[in-house]
C-alpha positions as CSV (number, residue, x, y, z in Angstrom):
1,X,22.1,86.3,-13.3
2,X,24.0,84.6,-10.6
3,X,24.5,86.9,-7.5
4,X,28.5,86.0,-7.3
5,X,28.9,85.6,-10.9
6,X,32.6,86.0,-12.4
7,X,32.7,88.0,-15.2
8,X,35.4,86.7,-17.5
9,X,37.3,86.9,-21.3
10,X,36.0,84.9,-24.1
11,X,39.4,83.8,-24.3
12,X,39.2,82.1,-20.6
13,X,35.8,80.6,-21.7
14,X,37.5,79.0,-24.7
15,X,40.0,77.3,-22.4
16,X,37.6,75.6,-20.5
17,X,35.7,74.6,-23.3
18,X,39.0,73.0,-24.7
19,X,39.7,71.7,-21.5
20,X,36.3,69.9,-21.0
21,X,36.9,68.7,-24.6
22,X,40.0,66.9,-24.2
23,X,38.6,65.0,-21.5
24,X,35.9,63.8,-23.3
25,X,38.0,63.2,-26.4
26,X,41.6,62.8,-25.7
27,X,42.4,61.5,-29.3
28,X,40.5,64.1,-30.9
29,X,42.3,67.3,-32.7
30,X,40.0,70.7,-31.7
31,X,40.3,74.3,-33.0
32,X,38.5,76.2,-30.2
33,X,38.6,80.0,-30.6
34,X,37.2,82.9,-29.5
35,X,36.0,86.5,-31.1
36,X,34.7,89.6,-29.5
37,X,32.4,91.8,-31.6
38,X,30.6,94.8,-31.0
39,X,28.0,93.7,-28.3
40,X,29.2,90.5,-27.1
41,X,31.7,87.6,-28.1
42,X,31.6,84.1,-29.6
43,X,33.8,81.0,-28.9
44,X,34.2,78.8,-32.2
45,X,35.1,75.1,-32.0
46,X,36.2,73.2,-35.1
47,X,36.9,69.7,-35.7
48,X,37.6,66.8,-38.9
49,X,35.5,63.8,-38.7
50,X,35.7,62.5,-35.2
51,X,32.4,62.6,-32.7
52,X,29.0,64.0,-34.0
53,X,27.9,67.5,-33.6
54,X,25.6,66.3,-31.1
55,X,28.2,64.7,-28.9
56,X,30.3,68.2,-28.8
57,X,27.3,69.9,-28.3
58,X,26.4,68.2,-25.1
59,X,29.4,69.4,-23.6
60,X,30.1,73.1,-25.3
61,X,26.5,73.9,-24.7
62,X,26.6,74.5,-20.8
63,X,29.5,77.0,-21.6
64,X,27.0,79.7,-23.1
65,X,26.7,82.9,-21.7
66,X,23.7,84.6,-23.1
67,X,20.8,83.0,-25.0
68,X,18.0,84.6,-27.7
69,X,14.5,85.5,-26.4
70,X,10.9,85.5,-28.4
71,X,11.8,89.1,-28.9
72,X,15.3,88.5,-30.8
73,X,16.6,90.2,-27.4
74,X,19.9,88.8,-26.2
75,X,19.4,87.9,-22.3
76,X,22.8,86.5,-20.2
77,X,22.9,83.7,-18.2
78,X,25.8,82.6,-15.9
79,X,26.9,79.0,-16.3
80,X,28.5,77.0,-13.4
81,X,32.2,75.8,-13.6
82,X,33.9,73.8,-10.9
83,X,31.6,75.1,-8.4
84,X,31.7,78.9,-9.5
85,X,29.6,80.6,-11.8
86,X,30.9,82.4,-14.8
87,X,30.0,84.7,-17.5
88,X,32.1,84.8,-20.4
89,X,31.5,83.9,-24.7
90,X,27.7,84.6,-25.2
91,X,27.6,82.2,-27.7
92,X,28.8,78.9,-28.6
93,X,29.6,77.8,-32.1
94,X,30.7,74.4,-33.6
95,X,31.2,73.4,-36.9
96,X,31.9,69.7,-38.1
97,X,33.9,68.5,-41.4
98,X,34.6,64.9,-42.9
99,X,37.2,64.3,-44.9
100,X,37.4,63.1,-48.2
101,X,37.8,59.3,-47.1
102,X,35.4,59.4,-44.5
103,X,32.5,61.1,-46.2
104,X,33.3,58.3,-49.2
105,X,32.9,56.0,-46.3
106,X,29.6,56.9,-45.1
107,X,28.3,57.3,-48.5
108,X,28.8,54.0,-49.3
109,X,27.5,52.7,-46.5
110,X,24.5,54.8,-46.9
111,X,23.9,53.3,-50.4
112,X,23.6,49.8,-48.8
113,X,20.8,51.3,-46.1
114,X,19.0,53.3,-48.7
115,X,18.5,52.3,-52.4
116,X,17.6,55.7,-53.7
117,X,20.0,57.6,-52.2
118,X,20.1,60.7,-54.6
119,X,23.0,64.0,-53.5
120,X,20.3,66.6,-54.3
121,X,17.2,65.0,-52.9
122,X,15.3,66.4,-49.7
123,X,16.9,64.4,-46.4
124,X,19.5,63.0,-48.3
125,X,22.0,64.9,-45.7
126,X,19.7,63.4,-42.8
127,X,20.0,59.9,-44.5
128,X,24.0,60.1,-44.4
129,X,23.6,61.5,-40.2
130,X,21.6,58.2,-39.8
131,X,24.2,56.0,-41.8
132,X,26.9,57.4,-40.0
133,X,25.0,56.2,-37.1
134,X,24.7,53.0,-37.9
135,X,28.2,52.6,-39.2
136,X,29.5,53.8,-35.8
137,X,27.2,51.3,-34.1
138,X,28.4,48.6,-36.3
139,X,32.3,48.9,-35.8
140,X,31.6,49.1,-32.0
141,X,30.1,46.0,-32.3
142,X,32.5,44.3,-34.7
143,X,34.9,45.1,-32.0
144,X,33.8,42.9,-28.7
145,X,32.7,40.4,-31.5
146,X,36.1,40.1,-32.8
147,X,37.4,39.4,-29.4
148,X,35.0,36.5,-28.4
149,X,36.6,35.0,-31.7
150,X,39.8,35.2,-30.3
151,X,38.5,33.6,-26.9
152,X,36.9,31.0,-28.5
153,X,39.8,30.0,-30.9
154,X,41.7,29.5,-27.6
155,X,39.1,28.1,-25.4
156,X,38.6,24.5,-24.9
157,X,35.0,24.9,-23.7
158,X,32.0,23.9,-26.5
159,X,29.3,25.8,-24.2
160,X,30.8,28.7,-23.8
161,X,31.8,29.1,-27.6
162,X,28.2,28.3,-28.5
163,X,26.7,30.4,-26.4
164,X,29.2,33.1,-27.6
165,X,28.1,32.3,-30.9
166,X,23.9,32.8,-29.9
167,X,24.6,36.1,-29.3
168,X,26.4,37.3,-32.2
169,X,23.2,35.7,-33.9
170,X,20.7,37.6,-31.9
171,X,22.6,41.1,-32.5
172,X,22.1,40.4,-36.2
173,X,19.1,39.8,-36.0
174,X,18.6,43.1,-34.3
175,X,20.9,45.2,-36.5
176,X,18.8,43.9,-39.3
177,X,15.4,45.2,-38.1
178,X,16.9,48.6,-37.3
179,X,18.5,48.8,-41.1
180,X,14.9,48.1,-42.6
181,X,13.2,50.9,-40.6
182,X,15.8,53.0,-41.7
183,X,14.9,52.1,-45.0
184,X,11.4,53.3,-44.9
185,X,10.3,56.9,-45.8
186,X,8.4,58.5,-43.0
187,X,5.3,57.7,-45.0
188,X,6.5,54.1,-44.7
189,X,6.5,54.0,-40.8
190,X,3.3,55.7,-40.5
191,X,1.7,52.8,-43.2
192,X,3.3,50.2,-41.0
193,X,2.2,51.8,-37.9
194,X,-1.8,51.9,-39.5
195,X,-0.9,48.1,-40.1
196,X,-0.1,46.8,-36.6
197,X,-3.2,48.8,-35.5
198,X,-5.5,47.2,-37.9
199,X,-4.1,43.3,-36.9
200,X,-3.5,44.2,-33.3
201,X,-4.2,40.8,-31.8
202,X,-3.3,38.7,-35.4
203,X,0.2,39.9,-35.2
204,X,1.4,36.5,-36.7
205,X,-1.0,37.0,-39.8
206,X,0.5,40.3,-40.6
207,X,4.1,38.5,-40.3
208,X,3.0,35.8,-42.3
209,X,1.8,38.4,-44.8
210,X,5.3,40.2,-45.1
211,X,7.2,37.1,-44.9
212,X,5.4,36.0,-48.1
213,X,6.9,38.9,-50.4
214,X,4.1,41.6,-49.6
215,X,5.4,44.9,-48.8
216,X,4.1,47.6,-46.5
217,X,3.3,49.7,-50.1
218,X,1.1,46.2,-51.5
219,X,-0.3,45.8,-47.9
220,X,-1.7,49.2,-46.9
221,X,-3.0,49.6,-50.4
222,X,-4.7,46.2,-50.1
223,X,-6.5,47.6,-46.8
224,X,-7.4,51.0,-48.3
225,X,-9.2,49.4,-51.3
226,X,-11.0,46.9,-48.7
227,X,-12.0,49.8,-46.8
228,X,-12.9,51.9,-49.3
229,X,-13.9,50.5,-52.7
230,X,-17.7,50.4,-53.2
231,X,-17.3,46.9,-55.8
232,X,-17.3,44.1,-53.0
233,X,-15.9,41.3,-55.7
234,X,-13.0,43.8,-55.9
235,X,-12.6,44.3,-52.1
236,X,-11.3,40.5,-51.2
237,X,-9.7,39.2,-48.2
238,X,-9.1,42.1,-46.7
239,X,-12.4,43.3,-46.5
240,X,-13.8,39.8,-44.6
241,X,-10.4,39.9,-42.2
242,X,-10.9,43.5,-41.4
243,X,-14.6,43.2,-40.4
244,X,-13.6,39.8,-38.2
C-alpha cells in the first residue's frame, strides 16, 4: 500500500469513476453505484448498448482497490488519482446490455459474416462480439467515405476525385479479407496457416489455387492424402509439388 494513501467511501470512488466516464463518453447514459458489504465494498457501473465492455473496462479498471491472490486472499492496493493515491471500492463491476434494436442489428449483421450462425452453438456469443466489431468498424468508415462524396460532387478537380475514389477501393479490398478470416473456424486458420508454410516461396500457386474455387477444407485435405496415402496413383499433384 501507498505510504500517503487516502482512505475513502465507495461512494467517492464511484464519483470519480463517473467522472472519468463522462469524459470519455459524453453522449453515453451510465448507472455507476456503489455497495458496501461485510468485508469490503463494490462500485457497479451499468450501461445500454453504447461502447464495449472492454472500452469501459480500460478506464474503470485503474479505480480498483483490492485484487484476488492464488490463495482466494483479498490483498488492497491503492490506485493513483490526480496525483494522489486512494483506496476506496475494492472491486469494480460492469455490466453491458443491448437493446432490442441493436442486438437485431448485430445479429443480422453477424448472419452475413458467418453462415452458420446458430443461438445455442459454442462461440456463437463470441461470433456476435466480433460482428459488433466489424459493424462498428464499418460505420466509422462509411462516415469519412461519405464525406469525400460530398467533396467530390463539388470539386472540379478529376485527380483528386480519382484518387479519392482508389482509396475507397483499397479499403474494400481490405474489409473483405478481414470478413473471410472471420469466417473461418479456428480449425480453419490453423489449416490455412499449415498451407502458407507448405508453399512458402510459391505464394502465387497457392492463390492461383483458391482463386480457382478450392477451399482451405479441399486444399489441406488434398495435402494430407499426398502426404499420407501409401497408393501413389491416388496421391497426385500434390505429392510431386510438395516434394519440389
Amino acid at each position: 500500500m501507498q505510504k500517503d494513501t487516502i482512505y475513502e467511501d465507495a461512494t467517492e470512488t464511484a464519483k470519480k469513476i463517473k467522472k472519468e466516464l463522462k469524459k470519455a463518453f459524453p453522449k453515453m447514459k451510465f448507472s455507476v453505484t456503489s455497495n458496501k458489504y461485510a468485508g469490503g465494498s463494490s462500485v457497479y457501473v451499468k450501461w445500454i448498448d453504447g461502447p464495449m465492455d472492454e472500452e469501459v473496462k480500460s478506464i474503470t479498471d485503474k479505480f480498483k482497490g483490492a485484487s484476488v491472490d492464488i490463495t482466494d486472499m483479498k490483498v488492497s492496493k491503492s490506485y493513483e488519482y490526480e496525483g494522489k493515491f486512494y483506496n476506496g471500492a475494492d472491486f469494480v463491476n460492469t455490466s453491458r446490455k443491448l437493446s432490442a434494436e441493436y442486438k437485431a442489428k448485430i445479429v443480422a449483421h453477424a448472419k452475413t459474416i458467418y453462415d452458420d450462425l446458430y443461438e445455442y452453438e459454442y462461440g456463437y456469443y463470441q461470433k456476435l462480439i466480433n460482428a459488433e466489431k466489424d459493424l462498428i468498424q464499418s460505420e466509422s468508415e462509411s462516415k469519412p467515405h461519405a464525406e469525400r462524396n460530398i467533396i467530390e460532387n463539388q470539386s472540379e478537380e478529376k485527380e483528386s476525385c480519382s484518387k479519392v475514389r482508389q482509396t475507397s477501393v483499397i479499403n474494400f479490398g481490405e474489409r473483405k479479407e478481414k470478413r473471410e478470416l472471420l469466417r473461418m473456424t479456428p480449425e480453419q486458420k490453423l489449416k490455412l496457416m499449415t498451407l502458407e508454410m507448405v508453399f512458402k516461396g510459391k505464394d502465387d500457386l497457392l492463390k492461383a489455387l483458391f482463386d480457382e474455387g478450392q477451399t482451405i477444407d479441399e486444399l489441406f485435405s488434398s495435402l494430407a492424402e499426398s502426404m499420407f496415402e501409401i497408393n501413389d496413383v491416388k496421391q497426385g499433384y500434390m505429392k510431386h509439388f510438395v516434394r519440389n
